[in-house]
SEROLUM-265465 format. One line per field, with one value per residue (C-alpha): x, y, z; residue in one letter. Coordinates in nm, 2 decimals. Example, Ala and Ser with C-alpha at 12.3 -4.5 7.8 and 13.67 -1.06 7.14 Angstrom:
BEGIN
xx: (1.23|1.37)
yy: (-0.45|-0.11)
zz: (0.78|0.71)
residuo: (a|s)
% end
This chain:
BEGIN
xx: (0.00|0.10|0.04|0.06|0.02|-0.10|-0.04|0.20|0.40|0.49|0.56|0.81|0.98|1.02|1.23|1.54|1.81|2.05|2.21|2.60|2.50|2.77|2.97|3.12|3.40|3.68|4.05|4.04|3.72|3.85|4.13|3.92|3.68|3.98|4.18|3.93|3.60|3.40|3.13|2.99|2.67|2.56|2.25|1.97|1.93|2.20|2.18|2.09|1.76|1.58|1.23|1.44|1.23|0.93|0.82|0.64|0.47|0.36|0.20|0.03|-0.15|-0.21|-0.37|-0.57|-0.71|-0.84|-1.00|-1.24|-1.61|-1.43|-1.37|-1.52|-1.46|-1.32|-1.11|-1.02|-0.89|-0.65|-0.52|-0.44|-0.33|-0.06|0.08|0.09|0.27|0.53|0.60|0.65|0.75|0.81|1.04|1.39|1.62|1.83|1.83|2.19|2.20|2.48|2.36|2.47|2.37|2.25|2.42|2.77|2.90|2.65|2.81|2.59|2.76|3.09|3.01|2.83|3.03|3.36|3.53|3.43|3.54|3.88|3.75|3.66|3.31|3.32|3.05|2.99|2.70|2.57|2.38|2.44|2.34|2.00|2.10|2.33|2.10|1.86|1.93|1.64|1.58|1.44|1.15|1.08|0.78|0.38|0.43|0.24|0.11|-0.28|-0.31|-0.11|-0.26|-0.59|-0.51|-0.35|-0.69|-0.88|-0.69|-0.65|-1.02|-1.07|-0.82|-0.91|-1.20|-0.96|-0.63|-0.73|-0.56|-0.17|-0.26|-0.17|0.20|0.24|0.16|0.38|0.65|0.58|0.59|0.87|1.02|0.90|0.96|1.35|1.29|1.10|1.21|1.10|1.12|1.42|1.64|1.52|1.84|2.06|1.88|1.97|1.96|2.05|2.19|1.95|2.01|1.80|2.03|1.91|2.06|1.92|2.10|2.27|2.67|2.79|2.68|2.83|3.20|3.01|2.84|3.02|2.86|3.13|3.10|3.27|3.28|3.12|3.06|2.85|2.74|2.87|2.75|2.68|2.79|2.82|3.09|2.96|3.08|2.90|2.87|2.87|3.30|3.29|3.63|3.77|4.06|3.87|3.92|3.57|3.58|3.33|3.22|3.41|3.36|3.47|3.64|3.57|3.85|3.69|3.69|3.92|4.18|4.49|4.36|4.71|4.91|4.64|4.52|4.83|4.87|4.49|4.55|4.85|4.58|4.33|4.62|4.74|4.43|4.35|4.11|4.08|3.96|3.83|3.75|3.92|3.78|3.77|3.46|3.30|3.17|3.36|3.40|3.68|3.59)
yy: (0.00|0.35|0.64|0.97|1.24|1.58|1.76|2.04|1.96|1.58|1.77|2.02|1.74|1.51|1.82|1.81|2.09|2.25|2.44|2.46|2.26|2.18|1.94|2.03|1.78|1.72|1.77|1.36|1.39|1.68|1.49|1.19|1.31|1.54|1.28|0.95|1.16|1.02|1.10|0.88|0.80|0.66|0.38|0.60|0.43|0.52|0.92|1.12|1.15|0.85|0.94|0.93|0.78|0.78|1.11|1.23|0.89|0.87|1.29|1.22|0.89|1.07|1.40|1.13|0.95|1.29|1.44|1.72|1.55|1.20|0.93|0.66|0.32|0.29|0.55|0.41|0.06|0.24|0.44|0.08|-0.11|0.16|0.22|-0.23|-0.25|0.03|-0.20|-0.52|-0.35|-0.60|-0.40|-0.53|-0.18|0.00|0.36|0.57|0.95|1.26|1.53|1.86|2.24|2.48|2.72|2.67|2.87|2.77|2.74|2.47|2.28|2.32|2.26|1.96|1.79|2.03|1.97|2.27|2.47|2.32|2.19|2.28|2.33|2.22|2.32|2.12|2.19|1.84|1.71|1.31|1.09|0.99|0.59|0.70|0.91|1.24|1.57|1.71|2.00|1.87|2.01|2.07|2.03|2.02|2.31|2.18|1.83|1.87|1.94|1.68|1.42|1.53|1.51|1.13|1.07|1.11|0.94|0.63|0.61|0.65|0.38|0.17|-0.06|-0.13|-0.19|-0.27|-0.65|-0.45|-0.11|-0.10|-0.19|0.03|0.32|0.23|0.21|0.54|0.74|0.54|0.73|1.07|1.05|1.07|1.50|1.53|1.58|1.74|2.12|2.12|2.01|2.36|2.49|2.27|2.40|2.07|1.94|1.55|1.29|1.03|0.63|0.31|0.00|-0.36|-0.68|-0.63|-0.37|-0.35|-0.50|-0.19|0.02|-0.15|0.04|0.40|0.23|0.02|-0.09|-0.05|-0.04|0.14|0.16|0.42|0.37|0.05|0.08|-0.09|0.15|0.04|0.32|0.35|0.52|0.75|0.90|1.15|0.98|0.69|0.57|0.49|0.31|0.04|0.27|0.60|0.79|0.92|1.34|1.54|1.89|2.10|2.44|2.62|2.54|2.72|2.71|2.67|2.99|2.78|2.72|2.93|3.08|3.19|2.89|2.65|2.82|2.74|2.37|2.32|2.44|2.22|1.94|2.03|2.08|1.74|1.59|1.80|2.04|2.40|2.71|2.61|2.90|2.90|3.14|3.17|3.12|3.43|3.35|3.46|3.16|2.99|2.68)
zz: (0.00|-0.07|0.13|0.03|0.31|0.19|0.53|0.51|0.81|0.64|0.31|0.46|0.74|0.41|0.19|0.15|0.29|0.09|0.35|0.54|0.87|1.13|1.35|1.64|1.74|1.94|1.83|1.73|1.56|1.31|1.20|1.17|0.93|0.75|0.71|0.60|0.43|0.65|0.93|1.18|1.21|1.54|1.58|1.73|2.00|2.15|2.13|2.45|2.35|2.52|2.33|2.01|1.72|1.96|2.01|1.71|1.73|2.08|2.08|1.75|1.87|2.18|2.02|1.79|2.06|2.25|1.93|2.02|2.07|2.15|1.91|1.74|1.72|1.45|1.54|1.90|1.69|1.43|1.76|1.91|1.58|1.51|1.88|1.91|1.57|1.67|1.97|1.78|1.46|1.14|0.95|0.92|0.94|1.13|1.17|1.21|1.25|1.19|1.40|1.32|1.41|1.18|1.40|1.34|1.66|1.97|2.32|2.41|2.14|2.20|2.57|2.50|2.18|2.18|2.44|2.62|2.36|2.29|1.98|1.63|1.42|1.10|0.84|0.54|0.26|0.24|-0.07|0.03|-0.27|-0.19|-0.17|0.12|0.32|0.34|0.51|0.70|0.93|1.31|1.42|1.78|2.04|1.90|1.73|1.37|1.54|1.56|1.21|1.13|1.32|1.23|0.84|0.93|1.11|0.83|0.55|0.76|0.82|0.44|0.37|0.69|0.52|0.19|0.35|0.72|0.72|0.64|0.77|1.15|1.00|0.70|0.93|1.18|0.95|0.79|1.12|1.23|0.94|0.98|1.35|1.30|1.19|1.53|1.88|2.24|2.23|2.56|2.23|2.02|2.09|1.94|1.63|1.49|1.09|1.08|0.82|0.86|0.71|0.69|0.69|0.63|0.63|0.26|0.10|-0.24|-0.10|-0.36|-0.09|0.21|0.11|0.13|0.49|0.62|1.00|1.34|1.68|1.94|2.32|2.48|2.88|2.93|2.56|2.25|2.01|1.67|1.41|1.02|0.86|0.61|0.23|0.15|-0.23|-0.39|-0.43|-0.84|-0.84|-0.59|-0.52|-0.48|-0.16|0.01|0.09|0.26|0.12|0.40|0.36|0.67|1.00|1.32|1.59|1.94|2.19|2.42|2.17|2.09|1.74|1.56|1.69|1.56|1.19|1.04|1.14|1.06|0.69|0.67|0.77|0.47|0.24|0.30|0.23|-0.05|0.05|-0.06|-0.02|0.34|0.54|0.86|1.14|1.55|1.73|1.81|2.16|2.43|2.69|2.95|3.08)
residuo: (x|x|x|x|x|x|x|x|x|x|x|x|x|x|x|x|x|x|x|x|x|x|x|x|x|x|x|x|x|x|x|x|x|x|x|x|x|x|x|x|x|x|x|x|x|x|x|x|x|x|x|x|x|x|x|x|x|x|x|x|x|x|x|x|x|x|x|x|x|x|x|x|x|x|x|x|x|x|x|x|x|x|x|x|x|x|x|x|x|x|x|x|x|x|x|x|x|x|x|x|x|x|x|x|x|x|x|x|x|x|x|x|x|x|x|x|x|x|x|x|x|x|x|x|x|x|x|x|x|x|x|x|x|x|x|x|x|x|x|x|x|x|x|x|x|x|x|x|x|x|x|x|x|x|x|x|x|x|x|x|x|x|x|x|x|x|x|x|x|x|x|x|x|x|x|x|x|x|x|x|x|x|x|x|x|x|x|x|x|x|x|x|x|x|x|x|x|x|x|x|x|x|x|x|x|x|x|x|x|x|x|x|x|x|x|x|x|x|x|x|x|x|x|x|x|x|x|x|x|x|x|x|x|x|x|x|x|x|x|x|x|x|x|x|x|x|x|x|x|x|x|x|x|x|x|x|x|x|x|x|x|x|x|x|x|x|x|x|x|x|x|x|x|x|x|x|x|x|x|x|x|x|x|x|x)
% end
């Protein structure tokens, strides 16, 4: 079954960005992705967000099932079939995320991810190749929600009768999707845009060189990661680069000591015209 969702909240979460977004990293992390091409992108489950994935799915089913004038039955069972096949869902894929800021100079960024400002930002103006992964914007809190959910109400009722035997999971799947642009407002201020990827046990093995799956240590956590090109690699040999387009040296970080080793870094791995600046935010930690 396809569904097609004419609500202009779903339209705008599912458009692609064109825009320089950023990651802020530690000293390691820069040369990491300088020096192999490549971002990480970290299982979901394992972000900081526990009600990652979960949240646009659970306030949507909530706002359906306490509809203005109460619902029907009808109503009350679609409510139930999607939230019981998100909990047991069928669909065999992994989800793996690159958060990034559309601010490229926040201090709750390089608190949180720089190492208290002792590391660098670096923007890149991502246009993935849509096999690899999409770029979306995150939107924040319920801001958008009830019209949404009221739109999904109605086409699932009009579809219920028709497709009601694979409905429950072909919803679930398709918010399981969306739900990956949406988050709690306390995050608004990360003003974050994402790299998002479905992986299967099923995918083409051409693509497993531009994602291939790791796992690293992380507290009590072994955290399953892909490393991610930012194309697809047309020849065996063919090195992976991201489009870097400007480098911001953390406020804790000695700016004309650092600028010149940093270009020496892009040089030697063949980036130019990289803009190198200091962040603007004054800060000690």
């Amino acid at each position: 079954m396809d569904i097609f969702l004419s609500s202009t909240t779903f339209r705008d979460t599912l458009r692609q960005r064109r825009d320089c977004a950023t990651t802020t990293l530690t000293r390691s992390g820069l040369l990491g992705i300088v020096q192999t091409g490549r971002v990480w992108a970290t299982d979901i489950r394992f972000l900081n967000d526990p009600s990652e994935g979960s949240y646009l799915p659970e306030r949507l089913l909530s706002i359906m099932g306490s509809k203005s004038g109460g619902v029907t039955k009808t109503e009350q069972a679609i409510v139930d079939g999607i939230r019981a096949a998100l909990q047991k869902p069928r669909w065999d894929h992994s989800t793996f995320c690159v958060s990034l800021s559309r601010n490229g100079d926040l201090l709750s960024q390089w608190r949180g991810y720089g190492s208290f400002g002792k590391g660098y930002a670096v923007g890149m103006e991502l246009r993935p190749h849509p096999q690899l992964a999409q770029y979306y914007d995150v939107f924040y809190g319920d801001d958008g929600l009830r019209e949404l959910a009221t739109d999904l109400l109605d086409l699932f009722l009009e579809s219920f009768q028709k497709w009601k035997d694979d409905l429950y999971d072909d919803l679930a799947s398709t918010l399981s999707v969306v739900a990956k642009s949406f988050k709690a407002e306390s995050y608004s201020e990360e003003q974050e845009s994402r790299l998002v990827c479905n992986s299967s046990s099923d995918d083409d093995a051409r693509f497993k060189r531009e994602l291939p799956l790791n796992f690293r240590a992380t507290g009590s956590d072994i955290v399953p990661y892909i490393s991610m090109s930012h194309g697809i690699l047309r020849n065996e040999g063919e090195e992976p680069r991201l489009p870097i387009k400007r480098i911001i040296i953390g406020p804790s970080v000695d700016f004309d000591r650092n600028f010149s080793s940093v270009t020496a870094l892009l040089k030697a791995n063949s980036y130019e015209d990289v803009e190198i600046v200091p962040s603007a935010i004054p800060f000690r930690p």
